[in-house]
C-alpha positions in Angstrom: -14.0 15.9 -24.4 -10.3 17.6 -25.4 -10.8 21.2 -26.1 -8.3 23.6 -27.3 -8.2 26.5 -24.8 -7.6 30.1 -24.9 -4.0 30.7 -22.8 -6.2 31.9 -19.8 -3.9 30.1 -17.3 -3.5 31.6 -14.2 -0.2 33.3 -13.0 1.1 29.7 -11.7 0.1 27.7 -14.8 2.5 30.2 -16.5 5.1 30.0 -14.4 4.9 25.9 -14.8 5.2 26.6 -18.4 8.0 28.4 -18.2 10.0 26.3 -16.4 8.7 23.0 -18.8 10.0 25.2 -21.2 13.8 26.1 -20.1 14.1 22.4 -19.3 13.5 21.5 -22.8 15.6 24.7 -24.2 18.1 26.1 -21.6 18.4 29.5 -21.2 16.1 31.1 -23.8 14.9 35.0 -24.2 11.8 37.3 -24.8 12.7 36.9 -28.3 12.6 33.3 -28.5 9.7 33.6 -26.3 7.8 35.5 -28.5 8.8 32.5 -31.7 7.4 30.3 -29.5 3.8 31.3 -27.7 2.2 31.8 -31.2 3.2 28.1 -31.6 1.8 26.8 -28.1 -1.6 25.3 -28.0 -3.3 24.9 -24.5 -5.6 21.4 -24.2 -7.9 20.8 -21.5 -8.7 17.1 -21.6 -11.1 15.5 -19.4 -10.7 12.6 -17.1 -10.5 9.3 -18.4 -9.4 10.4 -21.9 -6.8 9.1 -23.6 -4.0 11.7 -25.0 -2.4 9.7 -27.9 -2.4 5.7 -28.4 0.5 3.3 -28.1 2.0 2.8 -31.9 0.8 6.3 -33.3 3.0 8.9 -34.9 4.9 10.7 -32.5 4.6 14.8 -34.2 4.4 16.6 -30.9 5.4 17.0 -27.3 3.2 18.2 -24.1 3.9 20.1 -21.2 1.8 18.7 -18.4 0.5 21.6 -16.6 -1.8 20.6 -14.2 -3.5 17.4 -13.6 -2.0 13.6 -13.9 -1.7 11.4 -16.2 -1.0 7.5 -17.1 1.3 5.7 -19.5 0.7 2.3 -20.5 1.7 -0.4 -23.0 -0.8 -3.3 -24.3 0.3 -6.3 -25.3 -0.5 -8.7 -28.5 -3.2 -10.8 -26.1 -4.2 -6.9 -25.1 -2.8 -6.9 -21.6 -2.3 -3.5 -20.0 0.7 -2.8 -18.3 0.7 0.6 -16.3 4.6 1.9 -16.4 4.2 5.1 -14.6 2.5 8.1 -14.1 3.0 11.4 -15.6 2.6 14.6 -13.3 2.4 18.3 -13.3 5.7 19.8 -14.4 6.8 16.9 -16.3 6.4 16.3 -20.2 5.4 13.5 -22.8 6.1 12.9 -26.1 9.5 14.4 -26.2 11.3 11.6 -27.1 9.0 10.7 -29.8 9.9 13.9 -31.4 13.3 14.3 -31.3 13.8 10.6 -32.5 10.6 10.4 -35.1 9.0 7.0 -33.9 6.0 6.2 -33.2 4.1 6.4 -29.3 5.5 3.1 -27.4 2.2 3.7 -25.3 -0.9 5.2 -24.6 -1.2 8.0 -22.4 -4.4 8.3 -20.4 -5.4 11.4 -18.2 -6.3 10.0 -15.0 -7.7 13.4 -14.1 -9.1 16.7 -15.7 -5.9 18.0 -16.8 -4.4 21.2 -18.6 -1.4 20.4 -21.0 0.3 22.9 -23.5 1.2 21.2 -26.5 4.4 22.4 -29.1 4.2 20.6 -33.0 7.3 18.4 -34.2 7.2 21.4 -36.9 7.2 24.0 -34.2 10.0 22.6 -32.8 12.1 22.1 -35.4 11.6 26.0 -36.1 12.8 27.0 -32.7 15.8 24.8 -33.5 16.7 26.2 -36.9 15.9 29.9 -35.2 18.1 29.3 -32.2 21.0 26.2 -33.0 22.3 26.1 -29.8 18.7 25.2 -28.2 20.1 21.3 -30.0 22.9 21.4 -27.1 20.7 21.2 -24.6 18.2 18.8 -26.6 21.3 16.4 -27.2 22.2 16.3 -23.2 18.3 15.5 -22.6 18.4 12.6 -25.1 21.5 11.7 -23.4 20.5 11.6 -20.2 17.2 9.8 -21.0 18.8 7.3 -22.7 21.2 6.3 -19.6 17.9 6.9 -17.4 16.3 4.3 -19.6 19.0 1.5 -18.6 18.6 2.3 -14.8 14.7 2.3 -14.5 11.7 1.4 -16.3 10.3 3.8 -18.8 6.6 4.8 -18.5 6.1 5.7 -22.4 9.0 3.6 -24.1 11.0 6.6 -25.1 8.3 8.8 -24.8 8.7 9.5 -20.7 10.5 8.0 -18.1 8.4 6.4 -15.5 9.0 7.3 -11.6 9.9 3.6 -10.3 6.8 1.5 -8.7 8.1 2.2 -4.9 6.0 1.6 -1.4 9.0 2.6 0.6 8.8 5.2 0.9 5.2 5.8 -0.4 3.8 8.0 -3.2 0.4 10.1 -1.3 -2.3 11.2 -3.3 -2.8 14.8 -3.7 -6.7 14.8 -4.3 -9.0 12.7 -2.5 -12.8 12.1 -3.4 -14.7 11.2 -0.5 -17.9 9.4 -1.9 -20.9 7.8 -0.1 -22.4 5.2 -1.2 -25.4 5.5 1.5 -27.0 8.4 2.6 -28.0 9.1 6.2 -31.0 10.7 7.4 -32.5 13.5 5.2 -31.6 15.7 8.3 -28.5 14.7 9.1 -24.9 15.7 8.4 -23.7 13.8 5.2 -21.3 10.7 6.0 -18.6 12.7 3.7 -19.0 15.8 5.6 -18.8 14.2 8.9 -15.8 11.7 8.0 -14.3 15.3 6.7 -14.7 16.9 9.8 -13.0 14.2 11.9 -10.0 13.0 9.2 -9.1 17.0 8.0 -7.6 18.1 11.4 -5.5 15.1 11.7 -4.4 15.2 7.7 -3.7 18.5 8.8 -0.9 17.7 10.7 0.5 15.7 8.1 0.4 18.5 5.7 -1.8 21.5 4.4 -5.1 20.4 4.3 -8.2 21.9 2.2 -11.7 20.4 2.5 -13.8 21.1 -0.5 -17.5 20.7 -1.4 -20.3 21.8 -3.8 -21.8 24.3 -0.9 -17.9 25.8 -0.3 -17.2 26.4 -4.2 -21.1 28.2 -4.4 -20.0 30.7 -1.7 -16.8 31.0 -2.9 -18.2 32.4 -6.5 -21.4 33.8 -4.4 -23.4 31.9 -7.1 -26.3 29.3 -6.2 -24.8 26.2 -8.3 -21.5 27.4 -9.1 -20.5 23.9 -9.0 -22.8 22.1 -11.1 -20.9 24.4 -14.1 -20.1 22.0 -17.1 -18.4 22.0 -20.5 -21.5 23.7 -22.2 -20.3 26.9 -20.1 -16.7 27.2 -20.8 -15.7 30.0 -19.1 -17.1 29.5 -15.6 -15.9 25.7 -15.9 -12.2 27.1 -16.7 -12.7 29.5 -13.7 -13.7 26.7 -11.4 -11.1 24.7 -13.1 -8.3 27.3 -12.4 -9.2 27.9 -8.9 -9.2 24.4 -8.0 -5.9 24.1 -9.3 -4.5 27.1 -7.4 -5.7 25.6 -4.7 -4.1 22.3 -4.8 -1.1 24.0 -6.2 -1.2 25.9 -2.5 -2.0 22.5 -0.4 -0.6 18.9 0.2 -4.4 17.0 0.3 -7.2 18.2 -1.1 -10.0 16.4 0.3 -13.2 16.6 -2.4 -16.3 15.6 -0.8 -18.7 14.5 -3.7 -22.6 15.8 -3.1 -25.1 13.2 -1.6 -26.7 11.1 -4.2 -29.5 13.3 -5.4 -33.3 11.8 -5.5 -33.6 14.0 -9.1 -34.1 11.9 -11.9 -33.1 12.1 -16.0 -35.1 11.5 -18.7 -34.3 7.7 -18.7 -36.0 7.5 -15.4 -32.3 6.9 -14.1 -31.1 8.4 -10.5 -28.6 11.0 -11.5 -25.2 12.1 -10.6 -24.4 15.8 -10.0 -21.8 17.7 -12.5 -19.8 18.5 -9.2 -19.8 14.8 -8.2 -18.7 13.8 -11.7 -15.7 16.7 -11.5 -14.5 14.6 -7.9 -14.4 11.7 -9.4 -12.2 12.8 -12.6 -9.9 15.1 -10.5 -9.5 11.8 -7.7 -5.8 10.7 -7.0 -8.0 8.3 -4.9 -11.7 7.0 -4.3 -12.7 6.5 -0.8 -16.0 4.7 -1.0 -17.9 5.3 2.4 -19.9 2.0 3.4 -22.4 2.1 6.1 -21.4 -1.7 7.0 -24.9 -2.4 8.4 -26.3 -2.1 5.3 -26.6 -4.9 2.7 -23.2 -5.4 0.6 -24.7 -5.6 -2.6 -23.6 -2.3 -5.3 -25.0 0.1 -4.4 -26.9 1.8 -7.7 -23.6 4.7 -8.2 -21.2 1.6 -8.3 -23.5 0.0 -11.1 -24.1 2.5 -13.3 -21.1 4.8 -12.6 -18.1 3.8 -10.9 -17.7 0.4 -13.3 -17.6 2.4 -16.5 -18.2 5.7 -17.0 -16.6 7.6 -14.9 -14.0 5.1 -14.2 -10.7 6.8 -14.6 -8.0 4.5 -13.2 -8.1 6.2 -9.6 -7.7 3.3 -7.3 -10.7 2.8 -5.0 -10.6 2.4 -1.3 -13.4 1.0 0.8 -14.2 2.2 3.9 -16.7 0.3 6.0 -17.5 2.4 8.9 -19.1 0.4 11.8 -20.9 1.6 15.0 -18.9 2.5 17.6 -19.8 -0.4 20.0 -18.5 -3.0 17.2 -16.5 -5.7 18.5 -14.9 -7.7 15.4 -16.0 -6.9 11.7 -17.7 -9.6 10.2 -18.6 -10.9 6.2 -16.3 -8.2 4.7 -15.8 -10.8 1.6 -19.2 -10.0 0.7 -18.4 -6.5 0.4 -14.6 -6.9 -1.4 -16.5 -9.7 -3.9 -18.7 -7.7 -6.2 -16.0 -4.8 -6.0 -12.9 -5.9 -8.0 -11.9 -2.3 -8.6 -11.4 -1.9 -4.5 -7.5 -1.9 -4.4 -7.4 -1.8 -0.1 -10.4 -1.2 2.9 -10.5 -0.2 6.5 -12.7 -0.5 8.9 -13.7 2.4 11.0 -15.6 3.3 13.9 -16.7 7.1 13.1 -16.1 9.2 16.6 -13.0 7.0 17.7 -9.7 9.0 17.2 -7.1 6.0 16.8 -9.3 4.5 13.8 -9.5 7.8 11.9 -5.5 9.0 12.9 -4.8 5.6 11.4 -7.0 6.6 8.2 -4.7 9.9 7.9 -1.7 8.1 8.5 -2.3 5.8 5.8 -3.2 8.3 3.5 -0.5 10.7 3.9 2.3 8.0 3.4 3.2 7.9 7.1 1.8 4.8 8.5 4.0 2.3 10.1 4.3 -1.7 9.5 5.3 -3.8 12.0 6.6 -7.2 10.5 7.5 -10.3 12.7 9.6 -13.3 12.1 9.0 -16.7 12.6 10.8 -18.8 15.7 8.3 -21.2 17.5 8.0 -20.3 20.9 10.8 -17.3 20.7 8.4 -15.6 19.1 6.6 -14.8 22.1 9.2 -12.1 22.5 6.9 -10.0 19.6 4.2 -9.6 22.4 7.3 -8.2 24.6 8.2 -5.5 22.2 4.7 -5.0 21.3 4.0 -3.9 24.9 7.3 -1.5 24.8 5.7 0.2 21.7 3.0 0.8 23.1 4.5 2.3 25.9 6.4 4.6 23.5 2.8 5.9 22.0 4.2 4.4 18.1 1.2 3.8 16.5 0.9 0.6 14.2 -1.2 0.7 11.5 -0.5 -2.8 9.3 1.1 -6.0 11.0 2.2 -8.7 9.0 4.4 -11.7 9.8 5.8 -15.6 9.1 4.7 -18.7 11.3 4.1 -17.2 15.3 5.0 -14.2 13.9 2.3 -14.5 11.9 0.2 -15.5 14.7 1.2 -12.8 16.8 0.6 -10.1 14.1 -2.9 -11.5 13.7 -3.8 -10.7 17.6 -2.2 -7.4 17.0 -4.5 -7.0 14.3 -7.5 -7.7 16.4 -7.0 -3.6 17.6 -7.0 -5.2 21.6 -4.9 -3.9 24.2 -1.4 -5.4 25.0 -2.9 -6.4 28.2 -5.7 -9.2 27.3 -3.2 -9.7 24.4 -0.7 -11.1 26.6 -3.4 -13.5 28.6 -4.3 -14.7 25.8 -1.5 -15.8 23.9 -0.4 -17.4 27.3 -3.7 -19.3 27.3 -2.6 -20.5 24.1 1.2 -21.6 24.7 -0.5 -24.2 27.4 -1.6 -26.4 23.9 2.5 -27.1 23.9 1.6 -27.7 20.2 4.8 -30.0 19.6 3.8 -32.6 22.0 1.4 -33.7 19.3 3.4 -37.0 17.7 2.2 -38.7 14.9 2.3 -42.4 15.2 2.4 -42.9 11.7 4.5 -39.8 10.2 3.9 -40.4 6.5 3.4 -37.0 6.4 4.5 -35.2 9.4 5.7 -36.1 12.8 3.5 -33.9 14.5 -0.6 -34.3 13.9 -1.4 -30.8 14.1 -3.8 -31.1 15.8 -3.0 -29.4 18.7 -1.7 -26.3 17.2 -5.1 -26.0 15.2 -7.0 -26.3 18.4 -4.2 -23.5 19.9 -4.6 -20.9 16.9 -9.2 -21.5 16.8 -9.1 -21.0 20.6 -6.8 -17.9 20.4 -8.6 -15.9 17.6 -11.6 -17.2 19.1 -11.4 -15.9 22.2 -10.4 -12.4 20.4 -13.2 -12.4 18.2 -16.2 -14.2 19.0 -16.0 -15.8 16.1 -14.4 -19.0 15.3 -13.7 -19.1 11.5 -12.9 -15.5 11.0 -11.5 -14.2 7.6 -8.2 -12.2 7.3 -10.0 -9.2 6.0 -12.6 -8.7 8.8 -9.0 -7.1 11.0 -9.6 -3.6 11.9 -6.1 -3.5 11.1 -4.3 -4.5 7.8 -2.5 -7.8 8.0 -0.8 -10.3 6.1 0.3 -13.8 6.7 3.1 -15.4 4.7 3.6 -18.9 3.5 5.6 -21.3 0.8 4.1 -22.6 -1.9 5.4 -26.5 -1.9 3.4 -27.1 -5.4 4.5 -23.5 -7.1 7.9 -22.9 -5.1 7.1 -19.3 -4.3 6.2 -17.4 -1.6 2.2 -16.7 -0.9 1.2 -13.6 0.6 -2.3 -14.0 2.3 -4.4 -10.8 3.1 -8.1 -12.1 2.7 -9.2 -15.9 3.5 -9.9 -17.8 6.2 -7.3 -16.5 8.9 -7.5 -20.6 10.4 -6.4 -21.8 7.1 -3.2 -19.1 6.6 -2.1 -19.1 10.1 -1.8 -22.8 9.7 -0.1 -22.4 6.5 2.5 -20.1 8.2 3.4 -22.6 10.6 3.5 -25.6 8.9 7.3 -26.4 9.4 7.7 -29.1 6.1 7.9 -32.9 7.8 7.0 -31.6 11.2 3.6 -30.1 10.6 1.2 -31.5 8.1 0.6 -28.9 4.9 -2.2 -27.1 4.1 -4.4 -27.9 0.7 -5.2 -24.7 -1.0 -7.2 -25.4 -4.0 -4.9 -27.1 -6.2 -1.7 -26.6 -4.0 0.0 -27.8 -0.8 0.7 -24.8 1.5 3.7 -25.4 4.2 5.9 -23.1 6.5 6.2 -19.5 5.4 10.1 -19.7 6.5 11.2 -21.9 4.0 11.2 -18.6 1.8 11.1 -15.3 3.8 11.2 -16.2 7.5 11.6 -12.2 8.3 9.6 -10.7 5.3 10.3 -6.7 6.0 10.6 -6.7 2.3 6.6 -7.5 2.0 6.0 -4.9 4.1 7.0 -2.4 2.6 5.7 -3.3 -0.5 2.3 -2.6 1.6 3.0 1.3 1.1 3.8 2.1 4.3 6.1 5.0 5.6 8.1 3.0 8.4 9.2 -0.3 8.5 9.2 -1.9 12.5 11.1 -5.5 12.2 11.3 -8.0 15.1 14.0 -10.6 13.6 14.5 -13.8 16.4 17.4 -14.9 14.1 21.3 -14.6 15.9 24.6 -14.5 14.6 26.4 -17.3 16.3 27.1 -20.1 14.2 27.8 -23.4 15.9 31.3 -24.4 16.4 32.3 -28.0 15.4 34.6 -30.1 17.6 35.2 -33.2 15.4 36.1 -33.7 12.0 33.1 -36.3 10.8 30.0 -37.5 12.4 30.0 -40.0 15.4 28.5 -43.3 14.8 24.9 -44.0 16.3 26.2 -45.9 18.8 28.8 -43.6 19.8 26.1 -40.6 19.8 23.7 -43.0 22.0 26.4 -43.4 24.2 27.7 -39.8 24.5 23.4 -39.2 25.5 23.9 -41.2 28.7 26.5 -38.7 30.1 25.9 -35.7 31.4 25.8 -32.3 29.8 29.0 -30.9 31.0 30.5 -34.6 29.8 28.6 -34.9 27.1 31.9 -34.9 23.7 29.8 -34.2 21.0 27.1 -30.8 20.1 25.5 -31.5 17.6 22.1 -30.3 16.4 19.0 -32.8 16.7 17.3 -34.7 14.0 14.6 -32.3 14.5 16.5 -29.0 14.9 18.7 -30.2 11.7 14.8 -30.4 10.1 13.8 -27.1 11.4 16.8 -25.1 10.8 17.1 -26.7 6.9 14.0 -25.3 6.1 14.8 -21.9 7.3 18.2 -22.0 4.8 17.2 -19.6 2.3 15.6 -17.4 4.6 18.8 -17.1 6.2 20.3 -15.8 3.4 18.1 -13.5 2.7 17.7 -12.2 6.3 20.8 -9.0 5.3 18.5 -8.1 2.3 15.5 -7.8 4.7 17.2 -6.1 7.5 18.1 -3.3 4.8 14.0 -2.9 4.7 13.6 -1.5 8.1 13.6 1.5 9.9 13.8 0.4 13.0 14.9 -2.9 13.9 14.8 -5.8 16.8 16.4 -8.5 17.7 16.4 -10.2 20.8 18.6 -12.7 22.2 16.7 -15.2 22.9 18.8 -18.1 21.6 18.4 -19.9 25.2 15.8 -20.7 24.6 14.5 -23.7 22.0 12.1 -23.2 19.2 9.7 -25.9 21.0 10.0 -24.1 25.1 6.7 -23.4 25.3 6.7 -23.4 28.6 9.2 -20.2 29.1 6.0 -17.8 28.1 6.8 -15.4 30.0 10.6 -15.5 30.5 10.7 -15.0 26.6 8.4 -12.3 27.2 10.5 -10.1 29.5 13.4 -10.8 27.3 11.4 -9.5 24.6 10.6 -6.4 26.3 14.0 -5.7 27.8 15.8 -5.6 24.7 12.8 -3.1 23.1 13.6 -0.9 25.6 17.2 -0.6 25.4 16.6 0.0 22.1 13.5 2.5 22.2 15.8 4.2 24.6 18.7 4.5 22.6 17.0 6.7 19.7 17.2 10.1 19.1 13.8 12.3 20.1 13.9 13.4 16.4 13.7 9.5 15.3 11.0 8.7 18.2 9.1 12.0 16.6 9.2 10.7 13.4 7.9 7.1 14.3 5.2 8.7 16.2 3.9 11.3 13.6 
């Protein structure tokens, strides 16, 4: 419900004002001033309610003074499209007023929010009182105009969106930790305890303020100060105002929603608590805490609440947390399935600190990806410069990858240590998966068998579990592909992890392709062999790229290419004799497919913060037998270059 409010606002809710209102004006006075706070009308609108509509006449503008909101456009087939978000100290609707067309979209508060709002007729008073208040108008339009050509708009002319970026990412301010089981009657609640173990590492990440229904009633030294709703407008204002001085005062405010209460309404229905509701409409983000023993049907708050009335556009995060003696996750698809609205999960073992310092990583914009490329068997130089980071204490906390790099990234994923890491991935390089020749290559010259048996036995042996799904990693992770039947690049993070780590390798002619439903998956290096740039599209803070690729192109001693016979010939001498280097049928194959890669490799390189590339060019895509040479080399070269940084830029990637 929008109510008009009484200007009770709090000494920094003026002070916002104020400086919303010299950025509209210039330089103004008391006088001007006092024109203008007869004129100002303070709205408090709720969570989940929509401001204005796309298409309606633009008469005002407001100063957002607390609180966020949304801007998005809808389409003739009714299609949302978000185009930004709208924060404190920012303003909507100016354009709109200064140009006298209609709203180009609807603006949504994603949160309880306080906005002061100034009439198109209130504003053409100040302008009439005070002419040279249009100067500065005039340089506003101007400038919005040229920002319009540079980035997307979030309200058409009504506000200019902040770019969609994941690298850096954008953190959320206020959190809602929600259960969606309850422990024991006795117990500690799971949002209490998860609070307890996440604040002090959030904490050094930034200020840090843990906030519940029992903290707000001893604050105000009143029983149920929390439960305060609409129907008491001044304590909900007061509660309203202190919350917002104290996230004014603090980088993460942590909301920790009451256990679900066994009361019941008048309909017979289980019942949410006013302070509960207030979480959910202040959230930046959901974090929905799943006891993953228990079934993964919705739980009765998802059904009735979460799906529609109190959904507010806050993205929801999962998090299954799993006993501490947990292996490997299992069935998490029957968790994500009935939960569209879940936008990214973790898994979590409550009581272990490198799960819950990854948590606060994550959620403070700091985590680090580690992407690695594709290159056959140099690719086992990832596990060398795996083991160097983790020498170096830098944490990973999403892995992602093309063909072995894929492969590798999925071990890494599997939260082992480097050691049994290493043995196994050895273990798995004895398949020699290239010595699998097809005797009838209609579709490949290479079966595939063998590498299928090489990638089951590897994630077997990590897991237990021989057809594990991408999303059961306690670690984030993505495998990347080509799409022969769309011609586009697939990015896999859920699905059998078999299936996609086959796709990734599937080197087009060599390997067979994958069926996908209604489309042939083959070699994720045909389009992004080194993909940093999906990484950080995975909002993380740092970007950690292991590259196999080397800048030494092949130089040409002849002017056209040798007959058969003359290159048969040439085969029977020795190397040092040999007259002619030329590539071989199936590294011309191999290196064709990797073209456009190639060419995008510069672009990618620009998407990391740290970067590796090891020479291992000595060594051929298909020496699967140089394990642990390529290894070392692998490790020697992270060294040199772990060694080379400043302590500042080690700090950094270890925060």
């Amino acid at each position: 419900m929008r109510l008009t409010i009484e200007p009770l606002a709090n000494a920094h809710q003026k002070e916002q004002l104020l400086t919303n209102l010299h950025r509209i004006f210039g330089e103004f006075d008391t006088t001007m001033l006092a024109l203008l706070e007869p004129m100002l009308e303070w709205v408090e609108i709720s969570g989940g309610e929509v401001l204005f509509r796309q298409y309606e006449p633009g008469d005002c503008l407001y100063f957002v003074i607390s609180g966020r909101l949304q801007a998005y456009t809808t389409d003739e087939q009714g299609n949302h499209q978000v185009m930004g978000e709208i924060i404190r100290g920012e303003t909507v609707g100016e354009m709109a007023i200064f140009t006298g067309d209609p709203r180009s979209a609807t603006i949504v508060a994603l949160r309880d929010s306080v906005l002061v709002k100034l009439s198109q007729n209130a504003f053409e008073q100040v302008i009439a009182a005070y002419p040279t208040v249009s100067i500065n108008v005039t340089k506003l339009i101007i400038n919005r105009l040229r920002t319009s050509q540079e980035q997307p708009r979030a309200a058409g002319s009504d506000v200019t969106s902040r770019p969609t970026r994941s690298h850096p990412t954008k953190k959320p301010v206020n959190i809602c930790v929600l259960a969606l089981h309850n422990g024991p009657a006795d117990s500690i609640s799971p949002a209490t305890r998860l609070a307890a173990e996440l604040s002090p590492l959030l904490r050094r990440k930034g200020t840090t303020f843990v906030v519940s229904s029992d903290e707000v009633n001893e604050v105000f030294n009143q029983p149920n100060f929390a439960q305060v709703d609409k129907d008491n407008p001044i304590a909900y204002r007061q509660l309203s105002q202190w919350l917002d001085d104290q996230e004014s005062q603090h980088e993460f405010m942590l909301y920790l929603a009451d256990p679900f209460r066994p009361e019941h309404s008048g309909n017979g229905l289980p019942v949410l608590s006013e302070w509960t509701r207030r979480c959910l409409r202040q959230a930046d983000e959901i974090l929905l805490l799943a006891d993953a023993t228990q079934p993964p049907d919705l739980t009765f708050i998802e059904k009735h609440y979460l799906m529609n009335e109190l959904w507010t556009g806050a993205p929801h995060t999962l998090l299954l947390l799993h006993p501490s003696d947990t292996t490997h996750p299992r069935d998490t698809a029957h968790w994500l399935a009935p939960r569209p609205a879940v936008k990214r999960h973790y898994h979590l073992r409550p009581g272990l600190n490198r799960d819950m310092a990854r948590l606060a990583r994550i959620l403070s914009g700091t985590s680090v990806g580690l992407v690695l490329a594709g290159g056959g068997a140099k690719g086992f130089a990832h596990i060398g410069v795996l083991r160097a980071l983790q020498e170096w204490n830098i944490p990973i906390d999403v892995v992602g990858g093309t063909s072995v790099g894929g492969l590798v990234a999925a071990t890494f994923s599997f939260d082992e240590a480097i050691e049994p890491t290493t043995w196994h991935l050895r273990k798995a390089a004895h398949f020699n998966p290239t010595k699998d020749y097809n005797v009838l290559p209609f579709i490949s010259l290479i079966r595939g068998r063998r590498i299928e048996q090489m990638i089951q036995t590897c994630i077997s042996d990590f897991t237990g579990n021989p057809t594990p799904y991408i999303e059961d990693s306690w670690l984030t992770f993505f495998a990347l592909s080509s799409n022969y039947t769309r011609a586009r690049e697939e990015i896999h993070t859920r699905g059998p992890m078999l299936k996609y780590l086959l796709a990734t390798s599937a080197i087009p002619g060599v390997f067979p392709p994958v069926i996908d439903g209604d489309d042939l998956l083959v070699d994720g290096g045909s389009f992004n062999n080194f993909p940093a740039d999906v990484m950080s599209r995975f909002g993380v803070g740092k970007v950690i790229g292991v590259d196999l690729s080397i800048d030494k192109p092949r130089k040409l001693t002849m002017e056209q290419i040798p007959s058969p016979t003359s290159l048969l010939r040439d085969r029977f001498r020795s190397k040092r004799q040999r007259k002619y280097r030329l590539p071989s049928l199936l590294s011309l194959m191999l290196n064709a497919t990797l073209l456009y890669s190639s060419a995008r490799r510069n672009e990618n390189i620009r998407h990391t913060d740290l970067y590796f590339n090891p020479d291992v060019s000595r060594y051929g895509i298909m020496n699967w037998t140089s394990y642990d040479q390529i290894v070392q080399k692998g490790y020697e070269h992270a060294v040199e270059v772990l060694n080379g940084l400043h302590p500042d830029e080690l700090a950094r990637l270890r925060a």
